[in-house]
C-alpha atoms as an extended CHARMM CRD file, in Angstrom:
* protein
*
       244  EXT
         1         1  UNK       CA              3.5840000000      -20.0490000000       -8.8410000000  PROA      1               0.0000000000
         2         2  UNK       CA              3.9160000000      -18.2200000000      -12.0750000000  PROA      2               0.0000000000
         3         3  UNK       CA              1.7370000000      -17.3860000000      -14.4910000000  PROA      3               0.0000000000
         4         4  UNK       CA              3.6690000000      -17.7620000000      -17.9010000000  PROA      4               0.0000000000
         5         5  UNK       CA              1.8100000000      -15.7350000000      -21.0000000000  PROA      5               0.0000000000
         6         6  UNK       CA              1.1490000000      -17.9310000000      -24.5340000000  PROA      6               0.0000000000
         7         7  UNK       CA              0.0630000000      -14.9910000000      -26.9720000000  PROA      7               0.0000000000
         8         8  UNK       CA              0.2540000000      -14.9190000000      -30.7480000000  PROA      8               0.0000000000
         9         9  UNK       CA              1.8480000000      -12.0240000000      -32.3770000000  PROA      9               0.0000000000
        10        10  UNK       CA             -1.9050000000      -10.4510000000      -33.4520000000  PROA      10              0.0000000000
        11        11  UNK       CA             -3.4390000000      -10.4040000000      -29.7750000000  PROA      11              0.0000000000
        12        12  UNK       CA              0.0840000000       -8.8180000000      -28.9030000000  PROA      12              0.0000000000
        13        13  UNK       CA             -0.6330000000       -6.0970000000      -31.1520000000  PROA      13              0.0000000000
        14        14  UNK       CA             -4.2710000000       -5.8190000000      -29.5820000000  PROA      14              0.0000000000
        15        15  UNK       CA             -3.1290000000       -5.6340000000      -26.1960000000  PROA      15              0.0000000000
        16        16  UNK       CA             -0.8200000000       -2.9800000000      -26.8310000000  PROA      16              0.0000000000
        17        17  UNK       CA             -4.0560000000       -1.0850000000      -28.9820000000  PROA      17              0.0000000000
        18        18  UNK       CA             -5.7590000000       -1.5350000000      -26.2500000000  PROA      18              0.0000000000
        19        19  UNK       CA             -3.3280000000        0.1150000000      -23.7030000000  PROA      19              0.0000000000
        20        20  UNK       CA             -2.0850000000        3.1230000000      -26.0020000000  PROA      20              0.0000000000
        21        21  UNK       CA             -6.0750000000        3.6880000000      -26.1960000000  PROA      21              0.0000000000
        22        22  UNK       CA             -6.7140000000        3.9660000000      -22.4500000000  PROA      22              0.0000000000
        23        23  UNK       CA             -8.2990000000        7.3040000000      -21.0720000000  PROA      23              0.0000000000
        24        24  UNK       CA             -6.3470000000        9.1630000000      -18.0690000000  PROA      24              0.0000000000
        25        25  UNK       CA             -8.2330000000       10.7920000000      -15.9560000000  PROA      25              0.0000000000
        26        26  UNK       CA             -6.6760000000       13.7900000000      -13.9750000000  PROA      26              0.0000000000
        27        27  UNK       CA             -8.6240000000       16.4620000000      -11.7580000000  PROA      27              0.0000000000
        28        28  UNK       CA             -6.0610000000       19.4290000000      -13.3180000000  PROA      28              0.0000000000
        29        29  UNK       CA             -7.1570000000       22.4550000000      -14.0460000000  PROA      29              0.0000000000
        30        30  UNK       CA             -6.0630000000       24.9100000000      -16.4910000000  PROA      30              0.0000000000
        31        31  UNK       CA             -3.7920000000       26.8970000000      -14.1410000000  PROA      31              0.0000000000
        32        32  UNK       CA             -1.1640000000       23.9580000000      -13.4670000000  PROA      32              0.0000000000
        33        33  UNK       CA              0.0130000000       21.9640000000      -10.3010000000  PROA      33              0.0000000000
        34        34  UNK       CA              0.9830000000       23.6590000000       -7.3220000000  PROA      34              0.0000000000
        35        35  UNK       CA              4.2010000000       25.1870000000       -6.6180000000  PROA      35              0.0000000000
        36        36  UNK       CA              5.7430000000       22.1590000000       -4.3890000000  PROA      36              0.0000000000
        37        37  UNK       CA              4.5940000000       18.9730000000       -3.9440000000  PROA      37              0.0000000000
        38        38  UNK       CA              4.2950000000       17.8820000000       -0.6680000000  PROA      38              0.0000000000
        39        39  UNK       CA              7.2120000000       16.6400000000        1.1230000000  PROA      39              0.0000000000
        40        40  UNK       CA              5.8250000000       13.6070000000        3.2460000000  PROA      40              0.0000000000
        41        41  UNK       CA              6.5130000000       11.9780000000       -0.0480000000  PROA      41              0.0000000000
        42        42  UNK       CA              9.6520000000       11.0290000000        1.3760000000  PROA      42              0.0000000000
        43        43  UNK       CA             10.2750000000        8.0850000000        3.8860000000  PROA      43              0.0000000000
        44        44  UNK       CA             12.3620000000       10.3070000000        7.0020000000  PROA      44              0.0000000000
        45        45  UNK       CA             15.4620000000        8.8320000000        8.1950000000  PROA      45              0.0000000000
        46        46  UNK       CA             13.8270000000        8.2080000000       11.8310000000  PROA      46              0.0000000000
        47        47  UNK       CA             11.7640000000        5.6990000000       10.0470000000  PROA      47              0.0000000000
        48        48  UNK       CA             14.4940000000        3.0920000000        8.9080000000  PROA      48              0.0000000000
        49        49  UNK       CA             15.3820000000        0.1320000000       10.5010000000  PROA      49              0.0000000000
        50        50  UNK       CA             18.8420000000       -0.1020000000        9.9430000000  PROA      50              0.0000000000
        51        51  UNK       CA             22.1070000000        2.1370000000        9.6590000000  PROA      51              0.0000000000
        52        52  UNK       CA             22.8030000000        1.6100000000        6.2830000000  PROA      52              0.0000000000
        53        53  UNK       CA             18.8270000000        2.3410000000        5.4140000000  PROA      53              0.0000000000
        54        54  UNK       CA             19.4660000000        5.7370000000        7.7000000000  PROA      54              0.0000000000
        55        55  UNK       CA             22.9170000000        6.3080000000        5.7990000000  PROA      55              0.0000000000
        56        56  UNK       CA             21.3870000000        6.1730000000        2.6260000000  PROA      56              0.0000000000
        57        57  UNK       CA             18.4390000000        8.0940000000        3.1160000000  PROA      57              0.0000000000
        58        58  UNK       CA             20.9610000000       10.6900000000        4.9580000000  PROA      58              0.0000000000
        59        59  UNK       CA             23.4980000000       10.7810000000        1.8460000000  PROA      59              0.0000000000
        60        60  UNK       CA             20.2790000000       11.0730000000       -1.1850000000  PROA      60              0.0000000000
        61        61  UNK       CA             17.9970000000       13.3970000000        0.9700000000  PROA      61              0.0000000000
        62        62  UNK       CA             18.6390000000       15.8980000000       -1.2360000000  PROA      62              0.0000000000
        63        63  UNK       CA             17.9450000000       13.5720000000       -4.5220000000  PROA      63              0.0000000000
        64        64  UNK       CA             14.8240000000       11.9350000000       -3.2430000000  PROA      64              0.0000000000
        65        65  UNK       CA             13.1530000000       15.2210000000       -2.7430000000  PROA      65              0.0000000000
        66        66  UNK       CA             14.2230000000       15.8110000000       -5.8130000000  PROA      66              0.0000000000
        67        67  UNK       CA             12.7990000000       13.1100000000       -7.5600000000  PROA      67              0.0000000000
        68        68  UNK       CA              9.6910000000       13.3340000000       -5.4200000000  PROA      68              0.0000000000
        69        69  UNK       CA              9.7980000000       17.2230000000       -7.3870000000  PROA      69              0.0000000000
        70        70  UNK       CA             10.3550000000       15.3390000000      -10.7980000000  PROA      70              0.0000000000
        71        71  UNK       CA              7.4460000000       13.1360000000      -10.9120000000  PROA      71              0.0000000000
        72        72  UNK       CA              5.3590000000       15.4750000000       -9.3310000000  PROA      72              0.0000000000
        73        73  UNK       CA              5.7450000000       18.4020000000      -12.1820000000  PROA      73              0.0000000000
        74        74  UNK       CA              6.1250000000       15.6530000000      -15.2070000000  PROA      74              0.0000000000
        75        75  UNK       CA              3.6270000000       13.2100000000      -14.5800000000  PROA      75              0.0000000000
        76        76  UNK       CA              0.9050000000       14.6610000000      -13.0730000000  PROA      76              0.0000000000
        77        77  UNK       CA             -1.5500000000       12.3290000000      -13.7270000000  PROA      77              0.0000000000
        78        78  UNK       CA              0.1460000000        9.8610000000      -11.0420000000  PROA      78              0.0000000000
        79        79  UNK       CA             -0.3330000000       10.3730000000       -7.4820000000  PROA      79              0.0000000000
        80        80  UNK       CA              3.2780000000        9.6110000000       -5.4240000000  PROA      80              0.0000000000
        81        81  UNK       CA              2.1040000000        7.4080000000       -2.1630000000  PROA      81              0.0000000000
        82        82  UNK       CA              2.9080000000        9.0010000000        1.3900000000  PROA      82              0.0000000000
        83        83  UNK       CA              6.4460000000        7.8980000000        2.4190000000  PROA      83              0.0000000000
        84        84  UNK       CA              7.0130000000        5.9730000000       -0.9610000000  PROA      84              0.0000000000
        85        85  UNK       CA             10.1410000000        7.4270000000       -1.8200000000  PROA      85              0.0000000000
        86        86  UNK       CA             12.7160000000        6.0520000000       -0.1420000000  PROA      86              0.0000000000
        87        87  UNK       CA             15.6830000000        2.5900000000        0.3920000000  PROA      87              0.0000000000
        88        88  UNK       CA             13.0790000000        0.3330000000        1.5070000000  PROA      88              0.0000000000
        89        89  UNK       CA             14.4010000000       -3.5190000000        2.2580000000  PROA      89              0.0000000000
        90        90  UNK       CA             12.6020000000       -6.3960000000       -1.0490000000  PROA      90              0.0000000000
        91        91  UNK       CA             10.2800000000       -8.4710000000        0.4800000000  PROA      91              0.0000000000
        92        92  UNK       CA             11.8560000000      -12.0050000000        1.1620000000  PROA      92              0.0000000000
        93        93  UNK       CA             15.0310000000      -10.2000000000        1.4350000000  PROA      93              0.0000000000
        94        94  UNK       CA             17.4880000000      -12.6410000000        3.7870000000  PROA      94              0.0000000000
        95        95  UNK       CA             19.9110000000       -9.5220000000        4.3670000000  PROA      95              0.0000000000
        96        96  UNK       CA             19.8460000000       -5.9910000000        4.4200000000  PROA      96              0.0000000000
        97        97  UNK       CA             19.4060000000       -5.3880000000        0.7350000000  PROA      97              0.0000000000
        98        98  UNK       CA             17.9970000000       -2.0390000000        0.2310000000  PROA      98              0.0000000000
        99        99  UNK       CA             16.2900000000       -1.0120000000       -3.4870000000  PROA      99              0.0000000000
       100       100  UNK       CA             15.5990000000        2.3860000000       -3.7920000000  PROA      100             0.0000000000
       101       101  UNK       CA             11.6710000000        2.7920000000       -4.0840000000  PROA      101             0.0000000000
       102       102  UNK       CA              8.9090000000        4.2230000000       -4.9700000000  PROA      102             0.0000000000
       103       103  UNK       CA              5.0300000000        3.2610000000       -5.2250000000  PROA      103             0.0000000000
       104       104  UNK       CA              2.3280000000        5.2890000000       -7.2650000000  PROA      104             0.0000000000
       105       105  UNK       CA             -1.0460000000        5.0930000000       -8.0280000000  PROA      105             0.0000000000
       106       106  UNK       CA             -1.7470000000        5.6710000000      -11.4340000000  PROA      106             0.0000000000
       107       107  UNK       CA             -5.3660000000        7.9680000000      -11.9790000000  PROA      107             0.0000000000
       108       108  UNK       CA             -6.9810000000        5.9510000000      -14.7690000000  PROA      108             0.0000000000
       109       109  UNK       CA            -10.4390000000        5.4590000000      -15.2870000000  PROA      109             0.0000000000
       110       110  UNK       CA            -11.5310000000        1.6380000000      -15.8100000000  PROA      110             0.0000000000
       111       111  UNK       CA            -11.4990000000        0.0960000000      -19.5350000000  PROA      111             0.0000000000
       112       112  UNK       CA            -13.6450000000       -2.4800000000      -19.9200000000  PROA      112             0.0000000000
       113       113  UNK       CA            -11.4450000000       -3.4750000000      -22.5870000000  PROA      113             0.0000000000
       114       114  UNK       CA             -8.0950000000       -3.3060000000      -20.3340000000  PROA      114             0.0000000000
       115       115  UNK       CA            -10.4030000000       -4.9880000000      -17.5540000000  PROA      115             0.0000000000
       116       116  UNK       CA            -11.0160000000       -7.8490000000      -19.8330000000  PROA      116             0.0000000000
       117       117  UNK       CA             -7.7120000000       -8.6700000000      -20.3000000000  PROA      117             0.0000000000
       118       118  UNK       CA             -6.2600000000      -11.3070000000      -17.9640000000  PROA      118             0.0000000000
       119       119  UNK       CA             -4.3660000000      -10.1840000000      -14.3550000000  PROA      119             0.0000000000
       120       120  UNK       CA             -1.1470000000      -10.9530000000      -16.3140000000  PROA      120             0.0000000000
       121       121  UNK       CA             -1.6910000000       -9.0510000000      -19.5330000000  PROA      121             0.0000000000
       122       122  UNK       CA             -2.7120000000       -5.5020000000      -17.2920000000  PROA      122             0.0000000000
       123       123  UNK       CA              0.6480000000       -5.9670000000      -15.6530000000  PROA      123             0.0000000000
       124       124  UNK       CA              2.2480000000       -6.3220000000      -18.4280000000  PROA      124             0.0000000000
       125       125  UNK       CA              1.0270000000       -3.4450000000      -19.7850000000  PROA      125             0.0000000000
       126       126  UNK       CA              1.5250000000       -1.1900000000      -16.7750000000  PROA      126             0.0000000000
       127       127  UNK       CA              4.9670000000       -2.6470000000      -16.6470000000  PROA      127             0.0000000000
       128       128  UNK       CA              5.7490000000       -1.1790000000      -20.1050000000  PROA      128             0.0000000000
       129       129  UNK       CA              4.3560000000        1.7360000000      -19.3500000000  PROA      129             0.0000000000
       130       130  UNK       CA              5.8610000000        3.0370000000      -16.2780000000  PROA      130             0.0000000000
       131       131  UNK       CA              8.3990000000        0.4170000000      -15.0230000000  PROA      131             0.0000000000
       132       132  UNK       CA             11.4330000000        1.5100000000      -17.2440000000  PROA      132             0.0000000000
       133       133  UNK       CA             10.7610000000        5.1610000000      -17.3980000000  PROA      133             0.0000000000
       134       134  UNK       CA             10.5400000000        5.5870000000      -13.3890000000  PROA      134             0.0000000000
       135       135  UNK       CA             13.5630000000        3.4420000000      -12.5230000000  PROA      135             0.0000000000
       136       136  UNK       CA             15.6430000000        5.7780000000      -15.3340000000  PROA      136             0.0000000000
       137       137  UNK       CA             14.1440000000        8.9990000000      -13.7130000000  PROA      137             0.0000000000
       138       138  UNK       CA             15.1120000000        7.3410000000      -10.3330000000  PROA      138             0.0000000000
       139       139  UNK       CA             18.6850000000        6.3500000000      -11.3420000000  PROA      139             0.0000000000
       140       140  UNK       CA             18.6760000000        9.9810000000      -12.7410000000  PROA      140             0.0000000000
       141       141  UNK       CA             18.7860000000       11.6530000000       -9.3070000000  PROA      141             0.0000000000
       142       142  UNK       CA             20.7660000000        8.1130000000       -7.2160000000  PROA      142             0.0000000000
       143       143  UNK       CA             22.9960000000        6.8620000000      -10.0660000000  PROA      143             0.0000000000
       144       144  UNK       CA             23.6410000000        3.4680000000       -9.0500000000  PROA      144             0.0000000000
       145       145  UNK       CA             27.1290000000        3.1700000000      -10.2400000000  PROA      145             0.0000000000
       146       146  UNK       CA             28.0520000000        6.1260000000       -7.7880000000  PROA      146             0.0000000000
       147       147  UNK       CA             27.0010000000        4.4080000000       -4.8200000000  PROA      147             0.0000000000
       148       148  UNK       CA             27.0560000000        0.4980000000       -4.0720000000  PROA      148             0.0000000000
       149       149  UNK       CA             25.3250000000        0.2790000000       -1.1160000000  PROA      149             0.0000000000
       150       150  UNK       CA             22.4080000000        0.6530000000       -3.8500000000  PROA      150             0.0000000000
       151       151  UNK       CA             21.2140000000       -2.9810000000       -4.4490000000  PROA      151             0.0000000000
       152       152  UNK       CA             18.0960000000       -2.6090000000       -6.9030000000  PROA      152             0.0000000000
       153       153  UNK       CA             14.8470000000       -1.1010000000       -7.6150000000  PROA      153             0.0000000000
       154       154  UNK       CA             11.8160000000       -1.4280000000       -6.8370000000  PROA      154             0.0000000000
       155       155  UNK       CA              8.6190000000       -0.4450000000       -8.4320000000  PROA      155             0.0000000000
       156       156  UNK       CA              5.1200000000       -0.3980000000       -7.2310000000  PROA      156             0.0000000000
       157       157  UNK       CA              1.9280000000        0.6240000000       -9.3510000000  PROA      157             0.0000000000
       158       158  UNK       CA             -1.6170000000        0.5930000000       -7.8920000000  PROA      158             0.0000000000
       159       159  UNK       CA             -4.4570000000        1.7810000000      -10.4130000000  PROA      159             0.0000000000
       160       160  UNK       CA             -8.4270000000        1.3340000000      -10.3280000000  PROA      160             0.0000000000
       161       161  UNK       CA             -9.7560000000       -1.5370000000      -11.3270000000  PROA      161             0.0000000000
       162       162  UNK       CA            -13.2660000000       -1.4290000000      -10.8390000000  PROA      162             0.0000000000
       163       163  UNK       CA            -15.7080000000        1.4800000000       -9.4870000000  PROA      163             0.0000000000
       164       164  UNK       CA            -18.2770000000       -0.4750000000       -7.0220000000  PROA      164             0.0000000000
       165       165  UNK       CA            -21.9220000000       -0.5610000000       -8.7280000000  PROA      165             0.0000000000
       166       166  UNK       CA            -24.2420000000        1.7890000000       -7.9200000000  PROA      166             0.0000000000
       167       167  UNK       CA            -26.1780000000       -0.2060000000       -5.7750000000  PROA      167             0.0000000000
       168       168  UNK       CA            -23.5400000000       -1.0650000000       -3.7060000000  PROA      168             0.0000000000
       169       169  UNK       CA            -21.6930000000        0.0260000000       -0.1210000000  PROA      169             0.0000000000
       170       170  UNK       CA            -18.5560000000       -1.5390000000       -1.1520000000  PROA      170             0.0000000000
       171       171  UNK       CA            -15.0270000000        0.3040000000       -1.9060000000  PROA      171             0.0000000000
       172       172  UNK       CA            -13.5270000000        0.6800000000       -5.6130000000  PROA      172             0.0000000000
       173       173  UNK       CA            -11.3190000000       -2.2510000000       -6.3430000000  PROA      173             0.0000000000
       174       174  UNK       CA             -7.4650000000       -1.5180000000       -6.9380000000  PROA      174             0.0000000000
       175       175  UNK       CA             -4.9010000000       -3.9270000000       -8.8180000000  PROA      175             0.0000000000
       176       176  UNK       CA             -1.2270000000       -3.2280000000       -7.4900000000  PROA      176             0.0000000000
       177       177  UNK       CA              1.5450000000       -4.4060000000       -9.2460000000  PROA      177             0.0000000000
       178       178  UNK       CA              5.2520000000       -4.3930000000       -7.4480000000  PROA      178             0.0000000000
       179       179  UNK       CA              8.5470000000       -4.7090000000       -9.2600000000  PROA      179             0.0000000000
       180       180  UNK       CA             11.9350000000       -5.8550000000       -7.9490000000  PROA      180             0.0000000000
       181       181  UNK       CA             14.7660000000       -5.3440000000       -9.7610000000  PROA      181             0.0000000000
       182       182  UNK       CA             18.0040000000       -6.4610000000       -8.3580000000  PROA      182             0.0000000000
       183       183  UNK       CA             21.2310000000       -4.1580000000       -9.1590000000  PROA      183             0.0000000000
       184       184  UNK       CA             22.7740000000       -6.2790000000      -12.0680000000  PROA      184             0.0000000000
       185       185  UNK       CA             19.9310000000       -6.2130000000      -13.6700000000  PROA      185             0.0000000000
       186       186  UNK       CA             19.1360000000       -2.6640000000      -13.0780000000  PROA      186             0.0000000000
       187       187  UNK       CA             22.2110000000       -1.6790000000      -14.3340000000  PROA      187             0.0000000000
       188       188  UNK       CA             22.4130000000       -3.7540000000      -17.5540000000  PROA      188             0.0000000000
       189       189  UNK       CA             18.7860000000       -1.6080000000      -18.2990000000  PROA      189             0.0000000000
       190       190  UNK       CA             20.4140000000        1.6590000000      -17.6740000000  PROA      190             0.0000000000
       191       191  UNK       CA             22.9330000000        0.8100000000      -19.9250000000  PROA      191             0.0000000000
       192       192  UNK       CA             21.0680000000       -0.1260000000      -22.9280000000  PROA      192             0.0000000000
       193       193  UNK       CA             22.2230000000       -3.3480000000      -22.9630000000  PROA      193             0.0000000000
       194       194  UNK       CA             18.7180000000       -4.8020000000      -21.7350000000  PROA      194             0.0000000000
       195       195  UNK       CA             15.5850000000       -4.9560000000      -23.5280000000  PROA      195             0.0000000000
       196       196  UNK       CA             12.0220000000       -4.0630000000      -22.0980000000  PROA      196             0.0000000000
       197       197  UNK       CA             11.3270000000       -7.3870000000      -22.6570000000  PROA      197             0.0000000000
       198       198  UNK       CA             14.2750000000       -8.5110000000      -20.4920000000  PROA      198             0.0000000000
       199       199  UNK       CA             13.4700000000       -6.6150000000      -18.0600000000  PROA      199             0.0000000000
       200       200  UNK       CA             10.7060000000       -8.2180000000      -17.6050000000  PROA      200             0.0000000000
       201       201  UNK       CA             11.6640000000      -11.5290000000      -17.8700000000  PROA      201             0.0000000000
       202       202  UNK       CA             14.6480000000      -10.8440000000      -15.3770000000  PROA      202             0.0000000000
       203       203  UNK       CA             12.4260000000       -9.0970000000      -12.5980000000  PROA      203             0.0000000000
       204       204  UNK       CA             10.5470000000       -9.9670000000       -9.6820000000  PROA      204             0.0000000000
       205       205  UNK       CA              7.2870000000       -9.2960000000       -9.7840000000  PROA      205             0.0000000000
       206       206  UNK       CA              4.1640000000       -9.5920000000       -7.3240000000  PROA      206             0.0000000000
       207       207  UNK       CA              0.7610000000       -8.4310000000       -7.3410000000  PROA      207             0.0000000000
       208       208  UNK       CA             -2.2170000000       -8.0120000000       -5.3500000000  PROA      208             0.0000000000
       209       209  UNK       CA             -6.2940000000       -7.5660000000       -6.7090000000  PROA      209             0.0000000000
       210       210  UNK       CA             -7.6590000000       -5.4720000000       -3.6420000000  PROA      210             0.0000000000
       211       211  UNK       CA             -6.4940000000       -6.9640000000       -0.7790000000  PROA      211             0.0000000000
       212       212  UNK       CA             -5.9570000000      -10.2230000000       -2.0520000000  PROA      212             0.0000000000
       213       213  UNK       CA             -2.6210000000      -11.6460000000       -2.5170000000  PROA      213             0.0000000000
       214       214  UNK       CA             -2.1660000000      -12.9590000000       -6.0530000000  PROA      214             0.0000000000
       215       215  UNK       CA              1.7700000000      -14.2690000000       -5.4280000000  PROA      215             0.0000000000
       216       216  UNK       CA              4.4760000000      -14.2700000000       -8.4600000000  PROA      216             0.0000000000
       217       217  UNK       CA              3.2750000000      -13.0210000000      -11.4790000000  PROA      217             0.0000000000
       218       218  UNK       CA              5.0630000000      -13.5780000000      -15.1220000000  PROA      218             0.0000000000
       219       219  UNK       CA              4.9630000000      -10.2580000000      -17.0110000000  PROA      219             0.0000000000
       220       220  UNK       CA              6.0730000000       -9.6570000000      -20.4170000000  PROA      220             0.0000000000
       221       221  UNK       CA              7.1040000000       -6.3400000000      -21.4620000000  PROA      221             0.0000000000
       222       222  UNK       CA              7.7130000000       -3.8120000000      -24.7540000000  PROA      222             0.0000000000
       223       223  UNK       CA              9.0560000000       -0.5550000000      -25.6890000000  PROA      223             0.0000000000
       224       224  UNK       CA              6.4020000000        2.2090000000      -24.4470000000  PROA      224             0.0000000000
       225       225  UNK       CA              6.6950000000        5.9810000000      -24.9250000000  PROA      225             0.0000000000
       226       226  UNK       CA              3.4650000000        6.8370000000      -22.7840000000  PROA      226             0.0000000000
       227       227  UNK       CA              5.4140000000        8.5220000000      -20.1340000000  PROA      227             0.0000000000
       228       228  UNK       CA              7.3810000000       11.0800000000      -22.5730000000  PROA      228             0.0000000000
       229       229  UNK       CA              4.8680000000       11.7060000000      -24.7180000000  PROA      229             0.0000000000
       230       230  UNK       CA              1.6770000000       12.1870000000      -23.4180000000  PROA      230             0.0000000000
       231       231  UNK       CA              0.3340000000       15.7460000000      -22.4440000000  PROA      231             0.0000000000
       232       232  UNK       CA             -2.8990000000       16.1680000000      -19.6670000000  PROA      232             0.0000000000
       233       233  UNK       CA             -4.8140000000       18.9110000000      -21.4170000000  PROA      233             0.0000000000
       234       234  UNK       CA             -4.6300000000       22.5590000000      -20.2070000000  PROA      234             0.0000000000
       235       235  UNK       CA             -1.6680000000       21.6260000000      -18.0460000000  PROA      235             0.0000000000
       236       236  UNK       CA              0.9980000000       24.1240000000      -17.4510000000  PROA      236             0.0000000000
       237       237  UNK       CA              4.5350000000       23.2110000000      -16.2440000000  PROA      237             0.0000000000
       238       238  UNK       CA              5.8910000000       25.9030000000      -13.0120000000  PROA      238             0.0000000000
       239       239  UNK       CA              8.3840000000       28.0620000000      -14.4120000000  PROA      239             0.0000000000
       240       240  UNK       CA             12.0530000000       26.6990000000      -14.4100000000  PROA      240             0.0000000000
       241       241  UNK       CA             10.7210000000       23.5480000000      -14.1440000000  PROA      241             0.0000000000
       242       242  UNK       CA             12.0720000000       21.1940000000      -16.8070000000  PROA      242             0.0000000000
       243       243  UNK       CA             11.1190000000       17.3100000000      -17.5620000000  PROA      243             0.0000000000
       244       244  UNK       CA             13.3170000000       14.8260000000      -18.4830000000  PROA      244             0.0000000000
């Protein structure tokens, strides 16, 4: 079941305060990341189920580790999830589509004002945030239009929700967030022709509060220049690397 979002223009406007306002927390020092990020970032070829999983991952190795690279230098304050990267098959797939894929986990401290929002209105905004500028940095290094056996996108985002009280034994909560775009759509958004809030409205998406299945979520979503503009303090980017 979906969940469709009634908001007025002014609580729009709030929401999106809200978000632009949240705090990032990053453990970076003043001296930069690391050379090379780690390289079991990557899913291998040994792990794919199918040929045409294993030919993919064979033909982009090059451009996933590559990507794996970009995201590492450019957005530090996101951690990449072991064996993310990679042509992973949609759930509730009835053939052997394969979306090429990647799932982060974004290091934000909780808001009680973004944790008062409802489930719907946090995906939204982590939808605007990252969605569109990781499947364009994605289609940057496996350009759909060069190779069909591409059939989508997908998009997974898993951020704190709630640090466990003081008092307590149990585990921080996380809210994940995952994002199927199929290749029509994907390639409508790459060619302008598709608004954030399209996007949105044309994707699959699913989401999960801890372990907890929530099902089909409706997400709206709007024009967001987090990703490109915003700077973790002292940070220094490796020399030769460039961000696009």
């Amino acid at each position: 079941m979906a969940f469709p979002l009634h908001r007025s223009f002014s609580m729009t406007t709030l929401f999106r305060s809200i978000v632009l306002a949240l705090s990032v927390l990053t453990t970076l020092g003043a001296a930069g990341a690391a050379a090379a990020p780690s390289d079991d970032r990557v899913l291998p070829v040994e792990s794919y189920t199918s040929e045409k999983g294993k030919t993919l991952a064979r033909t982009h190795a090059k451009a996933l580790g590559d990507l794996n690279a970009q995201i590492y230098h450019c957005m530090p304050w996101v951690e990449v999830q072991k064996q993310s990267i990679g042509f992973f098959k949609p759930k509730n797939a009835t053939q052997d589509d394969r979306y090429l894929s990647i799932r982060i986990f974004v290091e934000q401290e909780p808001s009680p004002q973004f944790a008062g929002l409802a489930v719907e209105e946090r995906a939204s905004s982590m939808f605007s945030r990252y969605v569109g500028p990781l499947v364009r940095r994605m289609a940057a290094y496996v350009p759909p239009t060069g190779d069909p056996a591409v059939d989508g996108f997908t998009v997974i985002i898993e951020w704190l929700k709630q640090h466990p009280a003081a008092s307590s034994d149990d585990r921080p909560v996380h809210e994940t967030m995952a994002v199927f775009i199929d290749r029509p759509t994907a390639l409508e958004f790459l060619a302008g022709t598709l608004i954030p809030r399209d996007l949105a409205s044309r994707s699959r998406v699913m989401a999960w509060d801890g372990a907890s299945a929530l099902g089909p979520l409706s997400v709206s979503a709007w024009e967001d220049n987090f990703v490109s503009t915003y700077k973790v303090q002292n940070y220094q980017l490796e020399k030769g690397v460039t961000c696009q």
